[in-house]
Backbone as a chain_set.jsonl record, in Angstrom:
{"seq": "XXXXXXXXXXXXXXXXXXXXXXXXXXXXXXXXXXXXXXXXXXXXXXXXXXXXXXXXX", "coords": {"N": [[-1.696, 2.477, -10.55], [-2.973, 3.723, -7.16], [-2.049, 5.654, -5.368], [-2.631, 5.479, -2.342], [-3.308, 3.189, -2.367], [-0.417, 2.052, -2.405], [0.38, 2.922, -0.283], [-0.756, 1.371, 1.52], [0.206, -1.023, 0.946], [3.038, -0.373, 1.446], [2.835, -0.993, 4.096], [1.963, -3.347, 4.497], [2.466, -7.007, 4.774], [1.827, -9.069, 2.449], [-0.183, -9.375, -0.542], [-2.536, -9.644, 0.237], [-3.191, -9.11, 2.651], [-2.592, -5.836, 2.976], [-4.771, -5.9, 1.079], [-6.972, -5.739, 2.75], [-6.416, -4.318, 4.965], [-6.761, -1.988, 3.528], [-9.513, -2.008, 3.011], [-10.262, -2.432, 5.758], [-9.627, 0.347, 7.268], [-10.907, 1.623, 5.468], [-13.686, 0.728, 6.121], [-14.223, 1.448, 8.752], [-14.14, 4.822, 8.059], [-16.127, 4.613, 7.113], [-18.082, 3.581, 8.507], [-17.629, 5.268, 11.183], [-18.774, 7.543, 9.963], [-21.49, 7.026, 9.965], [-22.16, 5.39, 8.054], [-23.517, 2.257, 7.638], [-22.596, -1.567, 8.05], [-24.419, -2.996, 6.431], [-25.439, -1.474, 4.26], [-22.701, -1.076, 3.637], [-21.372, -3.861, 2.851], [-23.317, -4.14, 0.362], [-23.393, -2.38, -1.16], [-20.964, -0.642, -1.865], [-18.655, -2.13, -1.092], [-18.663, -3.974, -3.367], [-17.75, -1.862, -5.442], [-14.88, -1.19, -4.001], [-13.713, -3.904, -4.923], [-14.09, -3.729, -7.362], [-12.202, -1.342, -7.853], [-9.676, -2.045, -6.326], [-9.302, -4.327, -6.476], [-7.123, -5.582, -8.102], [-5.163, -5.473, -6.538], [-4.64, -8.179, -5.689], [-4.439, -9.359, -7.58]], "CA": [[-1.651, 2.177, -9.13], [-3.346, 4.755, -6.758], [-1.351, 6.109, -3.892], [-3.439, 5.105, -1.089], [-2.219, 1.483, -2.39], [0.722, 1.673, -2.615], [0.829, 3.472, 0.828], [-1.419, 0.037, 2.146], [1.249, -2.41, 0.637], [4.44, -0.975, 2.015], [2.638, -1.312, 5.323], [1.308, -4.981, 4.779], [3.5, -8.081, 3.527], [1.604, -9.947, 1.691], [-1.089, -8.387, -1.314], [-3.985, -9.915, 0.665], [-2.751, -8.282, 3.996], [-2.796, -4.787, 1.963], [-6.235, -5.187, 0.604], [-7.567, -6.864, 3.768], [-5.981, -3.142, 5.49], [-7.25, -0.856, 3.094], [-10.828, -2.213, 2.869], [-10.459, -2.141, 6.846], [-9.581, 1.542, 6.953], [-12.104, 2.31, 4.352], [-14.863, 0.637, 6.165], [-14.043, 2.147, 9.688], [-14.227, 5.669, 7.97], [-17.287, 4.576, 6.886], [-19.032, 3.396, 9.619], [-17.357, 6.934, 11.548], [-19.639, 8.569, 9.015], [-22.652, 7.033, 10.122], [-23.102, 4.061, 7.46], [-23.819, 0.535, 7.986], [-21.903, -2.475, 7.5], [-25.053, -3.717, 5.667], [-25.055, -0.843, 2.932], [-21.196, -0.738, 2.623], [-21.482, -4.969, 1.643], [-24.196, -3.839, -0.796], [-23.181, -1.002, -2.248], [-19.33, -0.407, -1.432], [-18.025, -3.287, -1.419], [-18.372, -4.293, -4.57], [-17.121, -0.691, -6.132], [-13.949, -1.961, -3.442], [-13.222, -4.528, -4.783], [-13.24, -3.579, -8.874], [-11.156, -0.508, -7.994], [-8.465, -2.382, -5.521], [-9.143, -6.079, -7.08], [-5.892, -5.816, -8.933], [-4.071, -5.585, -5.689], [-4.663, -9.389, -5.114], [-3.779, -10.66, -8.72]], "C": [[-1.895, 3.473, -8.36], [-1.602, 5.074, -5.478], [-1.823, 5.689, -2.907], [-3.072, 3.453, -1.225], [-1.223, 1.142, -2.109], [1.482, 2.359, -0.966], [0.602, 1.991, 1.711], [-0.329, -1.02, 2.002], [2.361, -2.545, 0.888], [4.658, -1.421, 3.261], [2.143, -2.702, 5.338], [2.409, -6.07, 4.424], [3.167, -8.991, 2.631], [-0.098, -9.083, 1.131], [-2.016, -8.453, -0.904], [-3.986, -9.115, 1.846], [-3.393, -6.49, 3.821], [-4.305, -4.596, 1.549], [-6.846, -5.146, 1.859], [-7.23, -4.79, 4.971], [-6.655, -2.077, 5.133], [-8.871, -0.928, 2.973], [-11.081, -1.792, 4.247], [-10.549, -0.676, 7.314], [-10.476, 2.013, 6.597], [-13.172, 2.411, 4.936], [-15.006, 1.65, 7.617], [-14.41, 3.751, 9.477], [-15.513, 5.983, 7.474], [-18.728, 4.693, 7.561], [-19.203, 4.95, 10.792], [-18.134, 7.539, 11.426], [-20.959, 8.367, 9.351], [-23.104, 5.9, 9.17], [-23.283, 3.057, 7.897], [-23.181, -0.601, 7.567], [-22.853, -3.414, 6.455], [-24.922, -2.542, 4.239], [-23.442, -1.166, 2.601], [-21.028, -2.889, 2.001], [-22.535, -4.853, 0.594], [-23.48, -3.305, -1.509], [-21.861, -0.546, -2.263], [-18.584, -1.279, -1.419], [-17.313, -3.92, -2.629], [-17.515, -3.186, -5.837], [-15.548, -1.224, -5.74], [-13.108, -2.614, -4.43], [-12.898, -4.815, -6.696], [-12.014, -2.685, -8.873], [-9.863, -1.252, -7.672], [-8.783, -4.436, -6.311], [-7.518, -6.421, -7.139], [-4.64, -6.133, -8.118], [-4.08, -7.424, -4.982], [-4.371, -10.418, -6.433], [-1.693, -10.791, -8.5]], "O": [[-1.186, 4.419, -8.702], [-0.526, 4.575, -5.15], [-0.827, 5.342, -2.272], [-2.657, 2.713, -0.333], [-0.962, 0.054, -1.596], [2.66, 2.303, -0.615], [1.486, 1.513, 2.421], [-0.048, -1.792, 2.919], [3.016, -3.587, 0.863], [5.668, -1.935, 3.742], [1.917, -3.154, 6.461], [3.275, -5.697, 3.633], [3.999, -9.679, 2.039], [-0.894, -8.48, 1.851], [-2.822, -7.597, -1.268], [-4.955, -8.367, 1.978], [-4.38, -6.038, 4.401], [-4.945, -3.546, 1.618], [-7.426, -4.064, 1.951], [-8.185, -4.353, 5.613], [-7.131, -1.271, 5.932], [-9.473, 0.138, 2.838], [-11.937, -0.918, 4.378], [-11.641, -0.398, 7.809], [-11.036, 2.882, 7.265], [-13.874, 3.416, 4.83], [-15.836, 2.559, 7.595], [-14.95, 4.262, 10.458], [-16.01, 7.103, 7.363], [-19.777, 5.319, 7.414], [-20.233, 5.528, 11.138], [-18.557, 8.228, 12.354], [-21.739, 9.297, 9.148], [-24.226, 5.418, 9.321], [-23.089, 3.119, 9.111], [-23.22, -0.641, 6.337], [-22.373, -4.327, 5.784], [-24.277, -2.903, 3.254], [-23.042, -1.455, 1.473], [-20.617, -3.147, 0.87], [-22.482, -5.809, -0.179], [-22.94, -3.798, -2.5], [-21.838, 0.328, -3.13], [-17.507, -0.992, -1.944], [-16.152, -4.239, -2.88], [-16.877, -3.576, -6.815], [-14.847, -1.643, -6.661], [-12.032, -2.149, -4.804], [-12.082, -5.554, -7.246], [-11.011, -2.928, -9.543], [-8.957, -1.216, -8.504], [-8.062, -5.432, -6.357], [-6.876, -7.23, -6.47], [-3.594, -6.681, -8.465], [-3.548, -7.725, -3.913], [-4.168, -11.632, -6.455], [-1.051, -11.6, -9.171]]}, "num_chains": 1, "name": "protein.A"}
């Protein structure tokens, strides 16, 4: 379990809340940066959602 999770989940209440937070976060710092919400569902997304998956079983 990373840290950055477990920071997301004491702030959410429910595990979907948590991912649903940290993906939000993620993408915001993304977009910040200059990417696109069309690359980060390509290409980021899916990295997303093998790393943090686990936080929704």
């Amino acid at each position: 379990m990373s840290v950055l999770a477990e920071r997301f989940q004491a702030r959410a209440q429910t595990p979907l809340g948590a991912y649903m937070l940290l993906q939000s976060a993620l993408l915001s710092i993304w977009l910040a940066n200059g990417g696109s919400v069309d690359e980060w569902s390509l290409r980021l997304a899916p990295a997303f959602r093998k790393r943090y998956g686990w936080m929704l079983a």
